[in-house]
Residue frames as qw, qx, qy, qz and C-alpha x, y, z in Angstrom:
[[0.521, -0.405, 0.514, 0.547, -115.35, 12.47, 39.10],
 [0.475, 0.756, -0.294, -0.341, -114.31, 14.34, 35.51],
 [0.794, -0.058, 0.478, 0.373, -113.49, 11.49, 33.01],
 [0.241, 0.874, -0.101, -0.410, -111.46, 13.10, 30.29],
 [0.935, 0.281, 0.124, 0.175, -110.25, 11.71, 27.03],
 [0.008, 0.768, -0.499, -0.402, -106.47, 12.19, 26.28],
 [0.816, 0.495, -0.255, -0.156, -104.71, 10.19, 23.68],
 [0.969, 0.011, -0.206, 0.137, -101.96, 7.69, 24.49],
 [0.463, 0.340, -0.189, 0.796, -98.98, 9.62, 24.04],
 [0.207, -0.613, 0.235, -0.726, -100.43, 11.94, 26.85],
 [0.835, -0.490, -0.085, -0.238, -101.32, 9.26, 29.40],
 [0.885, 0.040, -0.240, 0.398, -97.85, 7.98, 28.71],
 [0.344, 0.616, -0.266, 0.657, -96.29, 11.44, 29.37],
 [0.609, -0.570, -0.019, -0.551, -98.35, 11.60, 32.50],
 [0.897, -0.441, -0.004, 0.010, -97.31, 8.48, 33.67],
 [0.242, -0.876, 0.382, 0.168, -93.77, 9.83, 33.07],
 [0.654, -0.058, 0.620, 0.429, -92.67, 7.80, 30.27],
 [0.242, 0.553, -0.453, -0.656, -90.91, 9.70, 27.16],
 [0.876, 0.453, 0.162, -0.042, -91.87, 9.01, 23.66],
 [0.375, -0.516, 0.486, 0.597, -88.54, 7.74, 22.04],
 [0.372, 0.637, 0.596, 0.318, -90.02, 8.58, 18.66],
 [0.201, -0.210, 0.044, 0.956, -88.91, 11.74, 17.29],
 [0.162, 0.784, 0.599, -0.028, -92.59, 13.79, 16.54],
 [0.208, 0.758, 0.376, 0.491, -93.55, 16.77, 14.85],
 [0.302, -0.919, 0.027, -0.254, -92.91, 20.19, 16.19],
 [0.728, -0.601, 0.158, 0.290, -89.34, 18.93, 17.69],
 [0.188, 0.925, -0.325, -0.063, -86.03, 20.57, 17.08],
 [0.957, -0.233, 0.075, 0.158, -82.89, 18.57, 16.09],
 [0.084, -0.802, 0.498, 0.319, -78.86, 19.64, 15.70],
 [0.908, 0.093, 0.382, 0.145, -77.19, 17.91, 13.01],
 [0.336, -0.349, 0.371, 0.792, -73.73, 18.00, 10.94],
 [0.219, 0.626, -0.244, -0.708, -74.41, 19.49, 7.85],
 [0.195, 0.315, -0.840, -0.398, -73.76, 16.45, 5.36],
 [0.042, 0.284, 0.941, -0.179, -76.63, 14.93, 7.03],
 [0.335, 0.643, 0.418, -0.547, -79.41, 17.25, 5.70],
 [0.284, -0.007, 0.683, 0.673, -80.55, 16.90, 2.58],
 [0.379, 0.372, 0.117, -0.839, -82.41, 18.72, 0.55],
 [0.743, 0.399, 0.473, -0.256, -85.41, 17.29, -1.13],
 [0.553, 0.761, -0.040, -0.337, -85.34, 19.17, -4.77],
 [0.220, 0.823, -0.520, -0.067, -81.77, 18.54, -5.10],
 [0.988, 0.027, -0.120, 0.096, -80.75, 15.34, -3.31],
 [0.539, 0.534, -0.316, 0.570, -77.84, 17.11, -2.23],
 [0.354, -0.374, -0.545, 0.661, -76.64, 18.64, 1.25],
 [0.104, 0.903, 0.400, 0.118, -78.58, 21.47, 1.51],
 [0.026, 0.971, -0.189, -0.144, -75.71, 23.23, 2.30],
 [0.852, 0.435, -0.096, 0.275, -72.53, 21.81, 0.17],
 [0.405, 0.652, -0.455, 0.452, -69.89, 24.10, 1.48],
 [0.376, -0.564, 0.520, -0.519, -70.29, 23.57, 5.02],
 [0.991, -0.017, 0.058, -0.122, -70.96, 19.78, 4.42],
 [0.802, 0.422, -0.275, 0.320, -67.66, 19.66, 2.72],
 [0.116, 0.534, -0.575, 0.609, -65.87, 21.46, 5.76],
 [0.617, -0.170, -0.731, -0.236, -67.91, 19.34, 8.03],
 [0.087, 0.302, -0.305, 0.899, -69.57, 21.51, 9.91],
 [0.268, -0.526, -0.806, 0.048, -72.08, 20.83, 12.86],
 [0.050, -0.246, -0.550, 0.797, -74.85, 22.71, 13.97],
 [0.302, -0.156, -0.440, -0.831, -77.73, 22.88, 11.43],
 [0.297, 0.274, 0.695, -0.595, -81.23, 22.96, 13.52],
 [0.267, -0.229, -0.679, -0.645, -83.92, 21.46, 11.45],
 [0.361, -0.055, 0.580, -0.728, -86.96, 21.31, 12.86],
 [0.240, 0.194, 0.950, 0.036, -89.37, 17.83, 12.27],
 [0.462, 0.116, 0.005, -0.879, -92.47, 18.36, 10.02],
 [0.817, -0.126, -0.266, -0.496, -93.98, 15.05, 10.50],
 [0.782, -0.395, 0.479, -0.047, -94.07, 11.88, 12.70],
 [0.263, 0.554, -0.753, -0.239, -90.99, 9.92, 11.71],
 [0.830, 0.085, 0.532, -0.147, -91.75, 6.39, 10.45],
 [0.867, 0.423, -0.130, 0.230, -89.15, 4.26, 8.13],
 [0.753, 0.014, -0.037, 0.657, -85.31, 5.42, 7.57],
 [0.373, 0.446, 0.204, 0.787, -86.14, 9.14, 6.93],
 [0.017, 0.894, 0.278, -0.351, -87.62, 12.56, 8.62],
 [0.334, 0.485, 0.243, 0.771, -88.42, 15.26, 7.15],
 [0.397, -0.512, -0.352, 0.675, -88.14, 18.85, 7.96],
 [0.005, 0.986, 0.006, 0.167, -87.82, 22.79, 7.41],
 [0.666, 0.297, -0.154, 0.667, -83.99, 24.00, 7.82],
 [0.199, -0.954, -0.151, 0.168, -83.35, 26.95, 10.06],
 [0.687, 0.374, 0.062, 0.620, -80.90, 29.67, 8.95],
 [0.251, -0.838, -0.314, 0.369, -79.74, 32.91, 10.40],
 [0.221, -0.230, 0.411, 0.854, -78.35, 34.30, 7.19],
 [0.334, 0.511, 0.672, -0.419, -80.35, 36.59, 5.65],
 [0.114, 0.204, -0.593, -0.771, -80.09, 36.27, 1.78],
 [0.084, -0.246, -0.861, -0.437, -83.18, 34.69, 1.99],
 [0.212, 0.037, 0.090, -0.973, -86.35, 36.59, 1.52],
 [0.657, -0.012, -0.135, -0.742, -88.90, 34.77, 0.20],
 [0.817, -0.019, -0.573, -0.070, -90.70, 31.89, 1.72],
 [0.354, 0.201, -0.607, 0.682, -89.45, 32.20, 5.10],
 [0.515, -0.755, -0.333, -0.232, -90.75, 32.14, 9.10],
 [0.237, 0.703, -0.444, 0.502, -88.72, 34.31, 11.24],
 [0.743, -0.482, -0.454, 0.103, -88.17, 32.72, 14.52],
 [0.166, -0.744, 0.416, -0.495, -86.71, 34.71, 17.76],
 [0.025, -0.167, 0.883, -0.438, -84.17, 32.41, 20.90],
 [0.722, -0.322, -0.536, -0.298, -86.37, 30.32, 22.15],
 [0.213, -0.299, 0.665, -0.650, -87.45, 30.57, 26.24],
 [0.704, -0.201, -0.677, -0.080, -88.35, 27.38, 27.33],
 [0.526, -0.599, 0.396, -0.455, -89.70, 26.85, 30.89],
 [0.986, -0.059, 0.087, -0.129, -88.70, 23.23, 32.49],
 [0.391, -0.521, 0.610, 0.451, -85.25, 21.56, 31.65],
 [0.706, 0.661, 0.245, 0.075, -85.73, 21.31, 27.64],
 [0.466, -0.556, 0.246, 0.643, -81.69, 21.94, 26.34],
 [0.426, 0.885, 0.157, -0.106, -82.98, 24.60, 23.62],
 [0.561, -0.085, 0.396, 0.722, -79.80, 25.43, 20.99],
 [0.138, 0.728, 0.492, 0.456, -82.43, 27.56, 18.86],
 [0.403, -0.656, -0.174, 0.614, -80.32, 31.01, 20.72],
 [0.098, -0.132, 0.248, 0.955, -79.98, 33.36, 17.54],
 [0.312, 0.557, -0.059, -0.768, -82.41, 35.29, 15.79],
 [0.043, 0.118, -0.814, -0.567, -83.31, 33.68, 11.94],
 [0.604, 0.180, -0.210, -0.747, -85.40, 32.26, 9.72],
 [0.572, -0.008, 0.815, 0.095, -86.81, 28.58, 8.75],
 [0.247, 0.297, -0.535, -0.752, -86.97, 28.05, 4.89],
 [0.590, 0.222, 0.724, -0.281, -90.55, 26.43, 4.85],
 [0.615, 0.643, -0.302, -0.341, -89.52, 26.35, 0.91],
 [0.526, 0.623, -0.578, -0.042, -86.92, 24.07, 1.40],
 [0.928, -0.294, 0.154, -0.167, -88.28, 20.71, 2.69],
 [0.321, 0.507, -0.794, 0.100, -85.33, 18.19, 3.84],
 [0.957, -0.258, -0.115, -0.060, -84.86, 14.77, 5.20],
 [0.110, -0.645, 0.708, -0.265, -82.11, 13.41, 7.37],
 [0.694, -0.114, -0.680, -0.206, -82.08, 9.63, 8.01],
 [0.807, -0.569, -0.121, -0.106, -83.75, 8.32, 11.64],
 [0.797, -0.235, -0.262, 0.492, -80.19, 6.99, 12.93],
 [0.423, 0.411, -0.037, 0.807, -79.11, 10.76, 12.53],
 [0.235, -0.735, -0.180, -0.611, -81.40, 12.16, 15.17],
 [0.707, -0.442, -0.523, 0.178, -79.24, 12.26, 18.27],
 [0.284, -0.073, -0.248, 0.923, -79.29, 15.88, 19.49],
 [0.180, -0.826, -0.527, 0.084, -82.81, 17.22, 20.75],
 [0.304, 0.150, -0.260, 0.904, -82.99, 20.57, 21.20],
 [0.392, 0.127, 0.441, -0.798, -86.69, 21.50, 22.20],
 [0.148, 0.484, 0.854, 0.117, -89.96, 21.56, 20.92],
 [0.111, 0.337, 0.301, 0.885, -91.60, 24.57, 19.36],
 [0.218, 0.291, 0.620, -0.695, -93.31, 26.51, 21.55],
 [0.207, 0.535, 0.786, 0.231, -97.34, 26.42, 20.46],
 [0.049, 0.863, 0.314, -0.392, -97.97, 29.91, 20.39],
 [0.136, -0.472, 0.423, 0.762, -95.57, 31.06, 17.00],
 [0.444, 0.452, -0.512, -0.580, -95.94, 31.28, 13.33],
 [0.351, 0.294, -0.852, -0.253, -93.82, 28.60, 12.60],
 [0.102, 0.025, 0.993, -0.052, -95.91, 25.85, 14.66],
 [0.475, 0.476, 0.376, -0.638, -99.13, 27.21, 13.11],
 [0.409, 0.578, -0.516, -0.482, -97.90, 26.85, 9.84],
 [0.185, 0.280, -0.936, -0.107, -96.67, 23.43, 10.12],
 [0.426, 0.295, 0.638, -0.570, -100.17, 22.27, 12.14],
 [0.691, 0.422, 0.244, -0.534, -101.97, 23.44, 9.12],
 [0.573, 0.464, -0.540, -0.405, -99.94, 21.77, 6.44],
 [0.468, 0.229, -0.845, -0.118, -99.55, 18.58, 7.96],
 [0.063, 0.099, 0.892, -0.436, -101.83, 17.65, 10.92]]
């Protein structure tokens, strides 16, 4: 018999218990007034906060521990050029209810936080084979 080492969080998945801890690499939907940019302390987007508008998909760039996560924004307008990881729909095998259906970019210039109580729309988990979860691997794991 092959003893092989996984790490907690896999034995648990195995034994078919989710982590309710929102982790790295995981997509979330969220109104607008709830994402703030870093630099600014502000919504990251102001007009669509003020019409309170849902559907901004950030995506998690570390394990969340306190009141806050932080993130990477995703946008599918395309004044922005520089600094940017284009991303294409996301096909997900399994039952994973992906929202990440247009074309765009993530602005891995324009770090935000959202507070913990705000993360209650999942939408996947980045598949391991793109840019964007290479990128985020090497800056923060």
């Amino acid at each position: 018999m092959a003893i092989s080492s996984a790490s907690f969080d896999e034995i648990r998945a195995q034994l078919g218990y989710e982590s309710e801890n929102p982790r790295i690499f995981e997509w979330y939907c969220f109104f607008e007034s709830e994402v703030i940019d870093n630099k600014s302390n502000l919504p990251f987007a102001p007009e669509k906060a003020h019409r309170g508008s849902y559907g901004r998909r950030v995506i998690l760039t570390g394990e969340v521990r306190g009141a806050n996560a932080c993130g990477f924004p995703s946008t599918t307008a395309e004044q922005y050029q520089k600094k940017v990881i284009a991303i294409s729909p996301h096909s997900h095998d399994g039952n994973q209810k992906c929202r990440m259906q247009e074309k765009g970019s993530v602005l891995i210039n324009v770090p935000v936080s959202m507070a913990v109580s705000d993360l209650n729309e999942f939408s996947c988990t980045e598949p391991e084979n793109t840019e964007l979860y290479s990128y985020i691997k090497r800056l923060y794991i």
